[in-house]
Backbone as JSON, one array per atom type, in Angstrom:
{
  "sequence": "XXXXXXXXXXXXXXXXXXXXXXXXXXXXXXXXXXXXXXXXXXXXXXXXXXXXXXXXXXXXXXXXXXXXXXXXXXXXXXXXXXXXXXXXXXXXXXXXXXXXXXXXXXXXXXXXXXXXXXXXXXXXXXXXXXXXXXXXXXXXXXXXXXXXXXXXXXXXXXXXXXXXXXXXXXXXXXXXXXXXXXXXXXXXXXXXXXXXXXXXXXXXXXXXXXXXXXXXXXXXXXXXXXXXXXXXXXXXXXXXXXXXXXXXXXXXXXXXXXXXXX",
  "N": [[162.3, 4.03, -147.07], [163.6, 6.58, -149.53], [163.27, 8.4, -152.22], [164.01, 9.67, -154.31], [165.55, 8.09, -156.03], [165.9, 6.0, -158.8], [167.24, 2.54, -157.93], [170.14, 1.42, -159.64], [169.59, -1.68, -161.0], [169.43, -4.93, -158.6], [171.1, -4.46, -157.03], [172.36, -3.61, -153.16], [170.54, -1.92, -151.75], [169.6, -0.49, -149.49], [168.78, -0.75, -145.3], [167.28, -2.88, -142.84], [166.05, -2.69, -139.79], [164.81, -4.88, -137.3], [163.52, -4.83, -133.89], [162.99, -5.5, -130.23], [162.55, -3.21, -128.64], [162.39, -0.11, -129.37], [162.73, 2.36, -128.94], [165.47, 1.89, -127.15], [167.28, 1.0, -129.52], [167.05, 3.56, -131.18], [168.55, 5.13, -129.23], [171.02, 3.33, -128.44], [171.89, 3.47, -131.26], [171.56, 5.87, -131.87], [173.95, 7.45, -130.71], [175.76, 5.86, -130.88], [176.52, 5.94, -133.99], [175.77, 8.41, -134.24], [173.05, 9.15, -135.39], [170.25, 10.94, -136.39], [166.32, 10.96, -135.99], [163.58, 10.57, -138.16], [160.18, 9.72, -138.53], [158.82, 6.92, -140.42], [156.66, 5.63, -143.03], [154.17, 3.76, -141.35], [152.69, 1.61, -141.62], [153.69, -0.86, -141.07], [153.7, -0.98, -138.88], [155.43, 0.61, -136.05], [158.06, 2.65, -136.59], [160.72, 4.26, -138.22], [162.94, 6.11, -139.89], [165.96, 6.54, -139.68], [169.07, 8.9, -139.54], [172.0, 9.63, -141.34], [173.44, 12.55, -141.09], [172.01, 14.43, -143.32], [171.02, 12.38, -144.81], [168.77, 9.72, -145.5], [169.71, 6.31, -144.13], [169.03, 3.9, -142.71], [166.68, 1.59, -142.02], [164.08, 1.71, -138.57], [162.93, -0.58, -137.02], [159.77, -1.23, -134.99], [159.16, -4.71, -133.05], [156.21, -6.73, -133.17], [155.67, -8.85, -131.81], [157.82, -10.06, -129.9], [158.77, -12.62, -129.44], [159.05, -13.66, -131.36], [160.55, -13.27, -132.9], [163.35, -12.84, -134.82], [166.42, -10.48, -133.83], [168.08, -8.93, -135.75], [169.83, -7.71, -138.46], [168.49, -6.8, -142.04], [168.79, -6.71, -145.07], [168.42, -5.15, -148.69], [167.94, -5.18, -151.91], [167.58, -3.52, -155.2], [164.85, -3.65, -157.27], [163.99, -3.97, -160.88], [161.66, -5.4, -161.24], [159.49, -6.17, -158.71], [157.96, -8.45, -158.49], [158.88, -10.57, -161.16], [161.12, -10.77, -159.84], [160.59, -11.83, -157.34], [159.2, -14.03, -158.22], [161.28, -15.78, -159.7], [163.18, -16.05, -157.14], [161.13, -18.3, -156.06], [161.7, -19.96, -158.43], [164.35, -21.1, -158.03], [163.9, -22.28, -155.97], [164.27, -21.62, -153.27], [162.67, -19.06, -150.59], [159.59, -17.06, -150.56], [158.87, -15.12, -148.45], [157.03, -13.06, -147.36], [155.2, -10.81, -148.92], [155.16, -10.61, -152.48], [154.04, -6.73, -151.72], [152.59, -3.35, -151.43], [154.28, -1.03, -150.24], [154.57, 2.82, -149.02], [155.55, 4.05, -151.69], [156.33, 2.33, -153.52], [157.26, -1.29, -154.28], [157.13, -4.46, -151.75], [159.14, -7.39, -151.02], [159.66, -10.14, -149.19], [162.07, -12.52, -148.63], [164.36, -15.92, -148.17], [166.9, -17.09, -148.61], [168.19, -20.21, -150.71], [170.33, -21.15, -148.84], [169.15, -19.77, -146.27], [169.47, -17.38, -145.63], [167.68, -14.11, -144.69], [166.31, -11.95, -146.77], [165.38, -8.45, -148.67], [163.62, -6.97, -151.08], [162.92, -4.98, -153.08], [161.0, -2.76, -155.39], [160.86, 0.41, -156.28], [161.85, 4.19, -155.72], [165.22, 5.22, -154.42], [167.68, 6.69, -152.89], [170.31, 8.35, -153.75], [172.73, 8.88, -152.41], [172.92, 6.9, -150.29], [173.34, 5.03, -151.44], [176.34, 5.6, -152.12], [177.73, 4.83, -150.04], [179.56, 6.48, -148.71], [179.34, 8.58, -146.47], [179.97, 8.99, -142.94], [178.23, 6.75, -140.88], [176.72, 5.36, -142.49], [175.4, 2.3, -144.15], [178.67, 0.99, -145.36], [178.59, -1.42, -147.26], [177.6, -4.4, -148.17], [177.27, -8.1, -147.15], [177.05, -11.11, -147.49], [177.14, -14.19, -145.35], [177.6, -17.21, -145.41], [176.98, -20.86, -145.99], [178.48, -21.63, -148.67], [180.3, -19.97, -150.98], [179.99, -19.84, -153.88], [177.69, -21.05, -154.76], [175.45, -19.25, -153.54], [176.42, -17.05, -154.67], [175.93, -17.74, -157.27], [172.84, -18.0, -157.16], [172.06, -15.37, -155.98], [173.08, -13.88, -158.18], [171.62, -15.07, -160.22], [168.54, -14.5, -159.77], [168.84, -11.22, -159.42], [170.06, -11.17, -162.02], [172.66, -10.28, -162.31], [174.1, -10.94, -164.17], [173.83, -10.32, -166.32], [174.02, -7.92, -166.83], [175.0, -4.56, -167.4], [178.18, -5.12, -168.27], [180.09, -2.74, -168.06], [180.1, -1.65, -165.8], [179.14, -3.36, -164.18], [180.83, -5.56, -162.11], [181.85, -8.69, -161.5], [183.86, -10.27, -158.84], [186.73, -12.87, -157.48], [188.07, -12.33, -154.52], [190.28, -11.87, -151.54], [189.18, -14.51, -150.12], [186.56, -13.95, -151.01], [183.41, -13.69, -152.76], [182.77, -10.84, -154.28], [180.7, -8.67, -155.32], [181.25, -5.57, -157.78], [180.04, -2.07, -158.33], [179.78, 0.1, -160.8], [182.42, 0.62, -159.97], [183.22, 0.49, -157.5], [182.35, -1.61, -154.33], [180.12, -3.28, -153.59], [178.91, -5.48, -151.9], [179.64, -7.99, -150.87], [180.42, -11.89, -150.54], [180.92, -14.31, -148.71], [182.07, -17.31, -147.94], [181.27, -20.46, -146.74], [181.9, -19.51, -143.89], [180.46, -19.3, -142.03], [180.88, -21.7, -140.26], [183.19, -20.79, -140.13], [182.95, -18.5, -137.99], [183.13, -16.97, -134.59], [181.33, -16.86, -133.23], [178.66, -19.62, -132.31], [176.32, -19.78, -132.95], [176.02, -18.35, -134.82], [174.23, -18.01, -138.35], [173.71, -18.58, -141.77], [173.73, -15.1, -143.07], [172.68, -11.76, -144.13], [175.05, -9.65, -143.77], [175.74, -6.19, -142.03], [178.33, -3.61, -142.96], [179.07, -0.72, -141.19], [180.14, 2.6, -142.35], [183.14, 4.11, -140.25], [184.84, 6.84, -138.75], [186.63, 6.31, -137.18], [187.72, 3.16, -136.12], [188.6, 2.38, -133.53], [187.71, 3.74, -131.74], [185.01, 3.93, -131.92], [184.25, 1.24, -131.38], [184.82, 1.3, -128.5], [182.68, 2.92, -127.58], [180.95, 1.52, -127.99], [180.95, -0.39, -126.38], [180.91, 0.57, -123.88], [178.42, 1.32, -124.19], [176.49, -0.49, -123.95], [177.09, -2.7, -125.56], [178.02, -5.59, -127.2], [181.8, -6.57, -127.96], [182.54, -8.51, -130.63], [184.07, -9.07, -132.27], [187.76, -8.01, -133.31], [188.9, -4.51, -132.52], [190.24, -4.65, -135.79], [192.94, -5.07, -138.12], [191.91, -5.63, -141.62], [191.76, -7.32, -144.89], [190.26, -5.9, -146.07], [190.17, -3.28, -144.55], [190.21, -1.74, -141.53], [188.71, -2.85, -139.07], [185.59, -3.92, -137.04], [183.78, -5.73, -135.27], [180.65, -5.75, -134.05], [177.95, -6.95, -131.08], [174.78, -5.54, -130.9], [172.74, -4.2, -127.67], [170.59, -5.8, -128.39], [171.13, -7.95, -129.24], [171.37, -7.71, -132.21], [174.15, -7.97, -134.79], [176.38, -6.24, -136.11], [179.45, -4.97, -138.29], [181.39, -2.27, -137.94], [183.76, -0.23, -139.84], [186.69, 1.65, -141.27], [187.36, 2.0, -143.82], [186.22, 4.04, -146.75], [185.75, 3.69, -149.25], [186.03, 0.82, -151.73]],
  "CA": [[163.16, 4.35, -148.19], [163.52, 7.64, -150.09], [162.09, 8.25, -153.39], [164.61, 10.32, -155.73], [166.15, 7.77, -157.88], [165.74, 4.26, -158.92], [168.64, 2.53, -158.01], [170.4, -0.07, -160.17], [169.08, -3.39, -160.81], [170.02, -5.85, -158.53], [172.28, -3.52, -156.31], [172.09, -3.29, -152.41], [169.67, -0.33, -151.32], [168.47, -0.5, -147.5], [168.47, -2.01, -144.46], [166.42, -2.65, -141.57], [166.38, -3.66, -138.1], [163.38, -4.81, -136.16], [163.53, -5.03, -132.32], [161.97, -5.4, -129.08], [162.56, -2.01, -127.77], [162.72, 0.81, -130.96], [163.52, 3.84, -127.68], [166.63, 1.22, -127.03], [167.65, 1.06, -130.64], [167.35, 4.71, -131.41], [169.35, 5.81, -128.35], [171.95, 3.27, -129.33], [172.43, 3.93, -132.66], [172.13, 7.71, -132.46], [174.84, 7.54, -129.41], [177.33, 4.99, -131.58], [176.86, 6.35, -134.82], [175.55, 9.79, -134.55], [171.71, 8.85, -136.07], [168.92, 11.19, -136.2], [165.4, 10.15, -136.64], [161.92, 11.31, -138.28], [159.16, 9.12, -138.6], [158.96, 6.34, -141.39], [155.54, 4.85, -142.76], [153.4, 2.93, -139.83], [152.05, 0.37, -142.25], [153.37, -2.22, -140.81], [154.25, -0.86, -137.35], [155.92, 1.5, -135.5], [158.73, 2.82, -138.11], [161.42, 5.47, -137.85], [163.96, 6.61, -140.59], [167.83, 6.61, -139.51], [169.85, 9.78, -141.03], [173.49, 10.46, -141.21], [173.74, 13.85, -141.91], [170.69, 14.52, -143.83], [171.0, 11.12, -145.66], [168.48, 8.64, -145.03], [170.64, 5.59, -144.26], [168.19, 3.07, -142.16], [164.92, 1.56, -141.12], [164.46, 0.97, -137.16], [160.86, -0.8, -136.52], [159.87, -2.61, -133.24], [158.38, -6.07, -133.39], [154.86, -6.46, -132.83], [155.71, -10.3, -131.4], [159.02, -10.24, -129.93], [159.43, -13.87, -128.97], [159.1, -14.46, -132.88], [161.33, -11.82, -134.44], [165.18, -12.52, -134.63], [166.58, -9.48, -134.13], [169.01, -8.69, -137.24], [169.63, -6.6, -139.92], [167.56, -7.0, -143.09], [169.29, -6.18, -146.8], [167.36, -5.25, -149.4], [168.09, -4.9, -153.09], [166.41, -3.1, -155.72], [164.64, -4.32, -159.04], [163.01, -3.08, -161.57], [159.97, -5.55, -160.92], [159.33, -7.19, -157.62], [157.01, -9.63, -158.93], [159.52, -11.39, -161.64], [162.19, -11.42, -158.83], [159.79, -13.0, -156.51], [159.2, -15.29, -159.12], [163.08, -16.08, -159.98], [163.76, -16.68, -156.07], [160.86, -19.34, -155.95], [162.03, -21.22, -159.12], [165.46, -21.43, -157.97], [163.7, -23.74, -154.84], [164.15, -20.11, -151.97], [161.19, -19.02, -150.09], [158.68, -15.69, -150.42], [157.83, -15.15, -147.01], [155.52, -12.04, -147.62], [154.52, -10.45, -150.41], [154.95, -8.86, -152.99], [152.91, -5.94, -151.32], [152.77, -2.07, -151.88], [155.03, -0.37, -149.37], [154.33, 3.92, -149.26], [155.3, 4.39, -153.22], [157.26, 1.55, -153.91], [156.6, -2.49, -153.66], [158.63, -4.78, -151.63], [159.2, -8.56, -150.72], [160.76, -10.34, -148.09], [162.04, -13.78, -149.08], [164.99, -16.04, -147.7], [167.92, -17.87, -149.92], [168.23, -21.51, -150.44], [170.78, -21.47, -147.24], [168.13, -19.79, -144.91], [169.35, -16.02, -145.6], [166.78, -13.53, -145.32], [166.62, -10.65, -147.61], [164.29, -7.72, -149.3], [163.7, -7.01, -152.71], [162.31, -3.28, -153.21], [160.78, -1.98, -156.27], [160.58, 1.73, -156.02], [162.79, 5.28, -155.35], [165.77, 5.2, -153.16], [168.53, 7.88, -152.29], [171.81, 7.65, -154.73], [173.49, 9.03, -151.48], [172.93, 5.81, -149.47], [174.21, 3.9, -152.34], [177.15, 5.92, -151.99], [178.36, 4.68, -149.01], [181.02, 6.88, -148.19], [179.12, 9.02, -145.29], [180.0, 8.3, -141.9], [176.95, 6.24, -140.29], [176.31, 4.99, -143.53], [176.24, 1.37, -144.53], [179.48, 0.92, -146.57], [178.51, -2.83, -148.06], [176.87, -5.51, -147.13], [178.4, -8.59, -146.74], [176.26, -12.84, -147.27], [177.88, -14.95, -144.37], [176.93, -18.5, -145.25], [178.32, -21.52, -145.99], [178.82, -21.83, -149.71], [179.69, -18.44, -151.76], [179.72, -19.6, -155.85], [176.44, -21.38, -154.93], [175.13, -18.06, -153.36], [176.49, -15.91, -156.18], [174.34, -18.13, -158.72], [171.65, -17.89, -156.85], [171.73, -14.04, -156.15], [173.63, -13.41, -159.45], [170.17, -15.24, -161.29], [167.63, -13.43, -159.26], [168.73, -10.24, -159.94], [170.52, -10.29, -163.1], [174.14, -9.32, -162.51], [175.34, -11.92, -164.97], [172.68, -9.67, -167.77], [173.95, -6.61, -166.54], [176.27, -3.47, -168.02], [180.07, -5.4, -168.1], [180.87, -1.76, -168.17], [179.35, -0.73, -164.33], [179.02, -4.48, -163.06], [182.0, -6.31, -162.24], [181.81, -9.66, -160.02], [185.56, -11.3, -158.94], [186.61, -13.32, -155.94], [189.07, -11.85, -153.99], [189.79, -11.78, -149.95], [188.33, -15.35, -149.94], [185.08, -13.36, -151.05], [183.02, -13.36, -154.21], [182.33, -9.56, -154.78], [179.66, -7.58, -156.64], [181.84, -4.28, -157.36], [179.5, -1.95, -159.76], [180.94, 1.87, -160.97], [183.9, 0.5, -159.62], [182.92, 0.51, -155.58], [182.4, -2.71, -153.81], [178.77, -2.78, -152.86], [178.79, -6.65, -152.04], [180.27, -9.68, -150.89], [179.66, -13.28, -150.27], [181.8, -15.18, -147.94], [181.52, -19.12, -148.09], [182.77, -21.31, -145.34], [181.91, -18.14, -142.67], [179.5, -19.85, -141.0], [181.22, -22.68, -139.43], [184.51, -20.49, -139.22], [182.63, -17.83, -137.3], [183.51, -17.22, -133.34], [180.07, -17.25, -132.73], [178.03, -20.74, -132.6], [174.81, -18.77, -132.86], [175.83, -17.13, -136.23], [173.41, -18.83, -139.29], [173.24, -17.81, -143.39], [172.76, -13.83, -143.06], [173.68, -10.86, -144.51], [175.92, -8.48, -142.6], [175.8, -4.61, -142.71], [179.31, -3.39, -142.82], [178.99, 0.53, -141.19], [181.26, 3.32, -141.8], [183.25, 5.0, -139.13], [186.12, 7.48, -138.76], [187.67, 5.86, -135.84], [187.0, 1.97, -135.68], [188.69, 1.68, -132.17], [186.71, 4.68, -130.95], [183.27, 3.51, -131.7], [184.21, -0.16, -130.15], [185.2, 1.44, -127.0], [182.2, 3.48, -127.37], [179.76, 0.47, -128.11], [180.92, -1.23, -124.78], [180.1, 1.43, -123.12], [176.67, 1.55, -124.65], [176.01, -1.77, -123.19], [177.16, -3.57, -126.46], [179.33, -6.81, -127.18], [182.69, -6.27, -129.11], [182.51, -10.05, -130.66], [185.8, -9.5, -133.16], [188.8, -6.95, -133.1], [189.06, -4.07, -133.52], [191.75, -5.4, -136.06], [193.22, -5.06, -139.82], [191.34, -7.01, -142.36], [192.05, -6.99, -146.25], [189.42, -4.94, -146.4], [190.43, -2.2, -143.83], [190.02, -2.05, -140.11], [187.29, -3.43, -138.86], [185.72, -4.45, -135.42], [182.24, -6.91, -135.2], [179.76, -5.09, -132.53], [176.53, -7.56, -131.2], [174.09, -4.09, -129.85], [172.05, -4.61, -126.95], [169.38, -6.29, -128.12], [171.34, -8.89, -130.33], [171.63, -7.81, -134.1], [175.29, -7.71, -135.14], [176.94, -5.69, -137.67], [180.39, -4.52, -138.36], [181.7, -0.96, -138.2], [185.08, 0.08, -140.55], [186.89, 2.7, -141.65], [187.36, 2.56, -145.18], [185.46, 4.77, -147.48], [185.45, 2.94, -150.54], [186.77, -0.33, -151.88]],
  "C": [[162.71, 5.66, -148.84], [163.25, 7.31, -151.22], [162.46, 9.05, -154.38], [165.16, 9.93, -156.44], [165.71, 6.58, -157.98], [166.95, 3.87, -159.32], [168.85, 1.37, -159.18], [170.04, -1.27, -159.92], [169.84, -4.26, -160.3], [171.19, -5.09, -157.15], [172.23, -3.24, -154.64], [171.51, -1.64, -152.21], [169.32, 0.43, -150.03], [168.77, -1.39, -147.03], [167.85, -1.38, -143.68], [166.69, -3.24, -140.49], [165.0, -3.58, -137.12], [163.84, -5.47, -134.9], [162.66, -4.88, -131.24], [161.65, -3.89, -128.77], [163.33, -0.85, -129.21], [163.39, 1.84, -130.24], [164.68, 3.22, -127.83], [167.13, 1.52, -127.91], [168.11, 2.39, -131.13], [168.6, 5.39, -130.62], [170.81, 4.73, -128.76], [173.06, 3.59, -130.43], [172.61, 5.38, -132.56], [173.57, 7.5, -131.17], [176.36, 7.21, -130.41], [177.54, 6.05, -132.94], [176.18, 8.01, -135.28], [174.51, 9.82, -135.17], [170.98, 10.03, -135.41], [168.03, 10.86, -136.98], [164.26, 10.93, -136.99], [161.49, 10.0, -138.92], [158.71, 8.69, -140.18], [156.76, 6.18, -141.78], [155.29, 3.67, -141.87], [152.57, 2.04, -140.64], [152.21, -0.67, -141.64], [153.66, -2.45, -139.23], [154.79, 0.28, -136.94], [157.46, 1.78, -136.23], [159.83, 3.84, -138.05], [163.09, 4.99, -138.77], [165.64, 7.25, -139.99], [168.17, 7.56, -140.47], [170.98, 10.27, -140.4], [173.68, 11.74, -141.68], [172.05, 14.19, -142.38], [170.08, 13.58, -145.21], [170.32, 10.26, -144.94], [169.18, 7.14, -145.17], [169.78, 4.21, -143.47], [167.03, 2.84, -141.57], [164.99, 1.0, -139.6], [162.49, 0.8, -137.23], [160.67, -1.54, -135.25], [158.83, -3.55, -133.43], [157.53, -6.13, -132.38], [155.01, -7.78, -131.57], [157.23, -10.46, -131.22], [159.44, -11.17, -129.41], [159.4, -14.71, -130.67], [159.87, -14.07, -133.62], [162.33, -12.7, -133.81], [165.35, -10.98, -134.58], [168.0, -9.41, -134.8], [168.4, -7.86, -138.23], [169.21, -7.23, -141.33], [168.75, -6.16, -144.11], [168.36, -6.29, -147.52], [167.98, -4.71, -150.44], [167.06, -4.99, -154.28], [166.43, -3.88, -156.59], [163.47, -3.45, -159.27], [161.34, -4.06, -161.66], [159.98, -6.53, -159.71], [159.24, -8.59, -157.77], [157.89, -10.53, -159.64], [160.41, -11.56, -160.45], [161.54, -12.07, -157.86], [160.39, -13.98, -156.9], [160.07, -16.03, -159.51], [163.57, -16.86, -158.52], [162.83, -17.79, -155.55], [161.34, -20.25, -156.91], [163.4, -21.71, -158.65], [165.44, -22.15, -156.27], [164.2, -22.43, -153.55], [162.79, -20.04, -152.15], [160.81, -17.68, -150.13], [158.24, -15.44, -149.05], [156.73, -14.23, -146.95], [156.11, -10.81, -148.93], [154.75, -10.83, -151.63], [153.52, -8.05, -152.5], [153.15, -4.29, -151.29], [153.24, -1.56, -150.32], [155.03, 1.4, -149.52], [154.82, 3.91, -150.76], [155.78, 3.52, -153.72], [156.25, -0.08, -153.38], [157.77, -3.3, -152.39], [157.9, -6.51, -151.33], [159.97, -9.23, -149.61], [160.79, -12.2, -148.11], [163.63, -14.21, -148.08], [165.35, -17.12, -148.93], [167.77, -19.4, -149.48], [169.14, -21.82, -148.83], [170.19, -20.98, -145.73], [168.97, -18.31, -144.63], [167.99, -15.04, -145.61], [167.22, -12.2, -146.01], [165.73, -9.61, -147.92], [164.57, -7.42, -150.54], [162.32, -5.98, -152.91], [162.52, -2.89, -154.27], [160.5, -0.78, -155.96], [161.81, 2.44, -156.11], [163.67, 4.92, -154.37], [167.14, 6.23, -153.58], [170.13, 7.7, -153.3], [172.47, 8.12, -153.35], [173.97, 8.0, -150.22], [173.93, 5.17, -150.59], [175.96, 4.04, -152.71], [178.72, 5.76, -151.23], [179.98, 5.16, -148.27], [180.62, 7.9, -146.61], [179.07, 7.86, -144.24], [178.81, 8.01, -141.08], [176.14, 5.48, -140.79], [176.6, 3.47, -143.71], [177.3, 1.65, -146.01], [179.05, -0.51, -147.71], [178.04, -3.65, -146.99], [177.8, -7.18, -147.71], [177.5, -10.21, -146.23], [177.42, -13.48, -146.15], [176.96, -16.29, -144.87], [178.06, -19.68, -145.92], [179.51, -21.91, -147.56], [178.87, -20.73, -151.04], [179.62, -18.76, -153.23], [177.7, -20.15, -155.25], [175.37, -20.33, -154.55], [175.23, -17.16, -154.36], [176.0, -16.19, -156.86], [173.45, -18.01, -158.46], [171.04, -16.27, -156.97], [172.12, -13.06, -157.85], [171.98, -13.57, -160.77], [169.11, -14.62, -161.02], [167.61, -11.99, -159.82], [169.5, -9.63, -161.16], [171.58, -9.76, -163.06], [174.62, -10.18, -163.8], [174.96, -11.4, -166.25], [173.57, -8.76, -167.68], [175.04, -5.85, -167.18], [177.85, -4.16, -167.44], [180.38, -4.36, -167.7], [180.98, -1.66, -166.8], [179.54, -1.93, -163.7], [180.41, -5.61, -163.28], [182.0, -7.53, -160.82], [183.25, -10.68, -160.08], [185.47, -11.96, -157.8], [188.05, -12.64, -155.48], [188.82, -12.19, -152.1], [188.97, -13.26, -149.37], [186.93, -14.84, -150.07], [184.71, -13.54, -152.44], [182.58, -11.83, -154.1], [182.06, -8.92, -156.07], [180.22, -5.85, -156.6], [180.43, -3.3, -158.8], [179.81, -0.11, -159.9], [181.87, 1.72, -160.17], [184.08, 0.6, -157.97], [182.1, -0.67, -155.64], [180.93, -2.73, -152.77], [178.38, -4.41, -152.08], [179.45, -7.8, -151.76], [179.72, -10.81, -150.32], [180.66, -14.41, -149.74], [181.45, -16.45, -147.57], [182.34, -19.29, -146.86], [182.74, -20.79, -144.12], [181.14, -18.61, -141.68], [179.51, -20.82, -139.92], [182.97, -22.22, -138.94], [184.19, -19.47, -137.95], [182.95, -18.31, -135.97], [182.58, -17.76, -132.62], [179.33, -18.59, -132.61], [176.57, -20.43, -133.03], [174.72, -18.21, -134.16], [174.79, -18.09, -137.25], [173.78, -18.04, -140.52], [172.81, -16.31, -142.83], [173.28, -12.87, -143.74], [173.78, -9.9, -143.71], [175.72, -7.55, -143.1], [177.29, -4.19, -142.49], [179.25, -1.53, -142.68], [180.17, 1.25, -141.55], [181.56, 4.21, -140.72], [184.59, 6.1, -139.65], [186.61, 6.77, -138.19], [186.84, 4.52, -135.84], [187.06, 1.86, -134.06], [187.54, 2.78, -131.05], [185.16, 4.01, -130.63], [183.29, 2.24, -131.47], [184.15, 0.45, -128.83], [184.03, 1.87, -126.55], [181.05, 2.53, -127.41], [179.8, 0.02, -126.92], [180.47, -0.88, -123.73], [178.52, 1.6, -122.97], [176.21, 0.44, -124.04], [176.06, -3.14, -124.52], [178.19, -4.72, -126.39], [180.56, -6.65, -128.23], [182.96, -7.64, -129.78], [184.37, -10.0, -131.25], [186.55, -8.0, -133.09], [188.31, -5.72, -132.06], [190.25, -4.48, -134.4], [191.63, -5.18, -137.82], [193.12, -6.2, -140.33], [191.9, -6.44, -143.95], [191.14, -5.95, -146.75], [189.02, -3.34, -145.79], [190.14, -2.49, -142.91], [188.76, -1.76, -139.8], [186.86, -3.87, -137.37], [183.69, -5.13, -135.6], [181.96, -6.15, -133.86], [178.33, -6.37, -132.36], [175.71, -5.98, -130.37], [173.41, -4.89, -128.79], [171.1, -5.38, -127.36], [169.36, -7.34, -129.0], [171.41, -9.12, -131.61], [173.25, -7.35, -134.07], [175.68, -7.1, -136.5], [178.59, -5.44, -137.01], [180.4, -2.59, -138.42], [183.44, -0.71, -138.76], [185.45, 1.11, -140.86], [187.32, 2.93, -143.22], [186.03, 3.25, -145.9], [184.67, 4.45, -148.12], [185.99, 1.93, -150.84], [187.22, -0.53, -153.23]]
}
C-alpha cells in the first residue's frame, strides 16, 4: 500500500492475491489488465505492487505453503486504529487470524466475519487514486458474497463505524438485491445475501469479490480464455453494468465491468 493519504474510516482500500506461482500471476494480470510491477515489502514474502497507469492498484504475493493457501482475493479496509477494530470484530463472536502487526509504515490485521469471510483491516497511508476507482485495471468495488446481507452489514457496519459516520459522505441503501456502502456519492461496497447458495459455482463460500474495471468487458473475457482462464458468468448486462465473472489460472475469481462509477 501507498502512503499519501489516510483513507476514510471504514472504506475499502486494497487488495491482495496470494498464489502458488507469483511469475504466473504477474504475466496474467499484466496480459488481461495491462499491470505493471515494482517490488512491494518482503516482510512476509515475496511481494510485488500491481500499477495501472502509475496508480498502485494491487498486492500479488506467492504462498510460502501452497497446499494451505486458498487462492483468492483479500479486501482490506482502512481504520483509524487497527487495534479497536480488531477488538470490535472479536466481540461481535469473528476471528483475528494474525495480528495486529506493523506492516512497512502502516499496521494491519487479517481477520474473518462471523460467515467465514476473510478480510484486512489496514491502519496507515493509502493512494486517494485507488479509492477512486475509475482507472482502467483498477478495482471499481468490492462486492461480500455470503449468505445473509443485513446480518453482514451489522456486523461490518459495527466494526468500522459506518452507522457513526458523516450522513453527509456515507450513505448505506439496499438496492439491486444488495445492501450498499455508497460514500461521496460512489458505490465503494456491496453485500449480497442469498449469493452463496444461488451461485453457479458449488465451490463458491462467504468472500469478498473484487469487481475490476475494463473498457471492453467482452474483450477482456475473450482475452482471459485465451490466457488460460475460466469465463464462469456472462459476459452479460447486470443492474450494475456489464459484467463477466473470470476464475484466472490458478483459481482466484473476480469480476471485470465496464462502468466507471455507480
Amino acid at each position: 500500500m501507498t502512503e499519501t493519504a489516510r483513507a476514510s474510516q471504514g472504506v475499502p482500500c486494497w487488495v491482495t492475491l496470494l498464489v502458488p506461482s507469483l511469475e504466473a500471476a504477474q504475466h496474467f494480470y499484466g496480459e488481461l489488465l495491462g499491470w505493471r510491477y515494482r517490488p512491494g515489502s518482503q516482510k512476509l514474502g515475496h511481494y510485488m505492487i500491481a500499477l495501472a497507469g502509475d496508480t498502485a492498484v494491487a498486492g500479488l504475493g506467492e504462498a510460502r505453503d501452497t497446499l494451505r493457501v486458498l487462492t483468492a482475493w483479500t479486501a482490506y479496509f482502512a481504520t483509524d486504529s487497527v487495534d479497536a477494530a480488531a477488538g470490535r470484530v472479536r466481540e461481535r463472536g469473528a476471528t483475528v487470524a494474525v495480528g495486529p502487526v506493523g506492516f512497512g509504515s502502516g499496521r494491519v490485521a487479517w481477520a474473518a466475519d462471523p460467515a467465514g469471510a476473510v478480510f484486512g483491516i489496514w491502519e496507515g497511508g493509502t493512494d486517494p487514486e485507488w479509492r477512486r476507482g475509475g482507472r482502467p485495471g483498477a478495482p471499481a468495488w468490492l462486492e461480500l458474497i455470503t449468505r445473509d446481507s443485513f446480518a453482514a452489514a451489522l456486523f461490518y457496519g459495527e466494526v468500522f463505524g459506518w452507522d457513526r459516520a458523516d450522513p453527509d459522505r456515507y450513505d448505506i441503501r439496499y438496492e439491486h438485491d444488495r445492501v450498499l456502502l455508497r460514500v461521496d456519492g460512489r458505490t465503494v461496497a456491496g453485500i449480497s445475501g442469498g449469493a452463496v447458495e444461488d451461485a453457479p459455482d458449488p465451490r463458491v463460500r462467504p468472500h469478498w469479490h473484487v469487481h475490476f474495471r475494463v473498457d471492453d468487458v467482452d474483450a477482456t473475457a475473450a482475452r482471459a480464455r485465451a490466457l488460460g482462464a475460466e469465463v464462469v458468468e456472462g459476459p452479460a448486462r447486470t443492474p450494475t453494468g456489464r459484467l463477466a465473472v473470470i476464475r484466472d489460472p490458478q483459481g482466484a475469481v473476480f469480476s471485470v465491468e465496464a462502468s466507471a462509477s455507480r
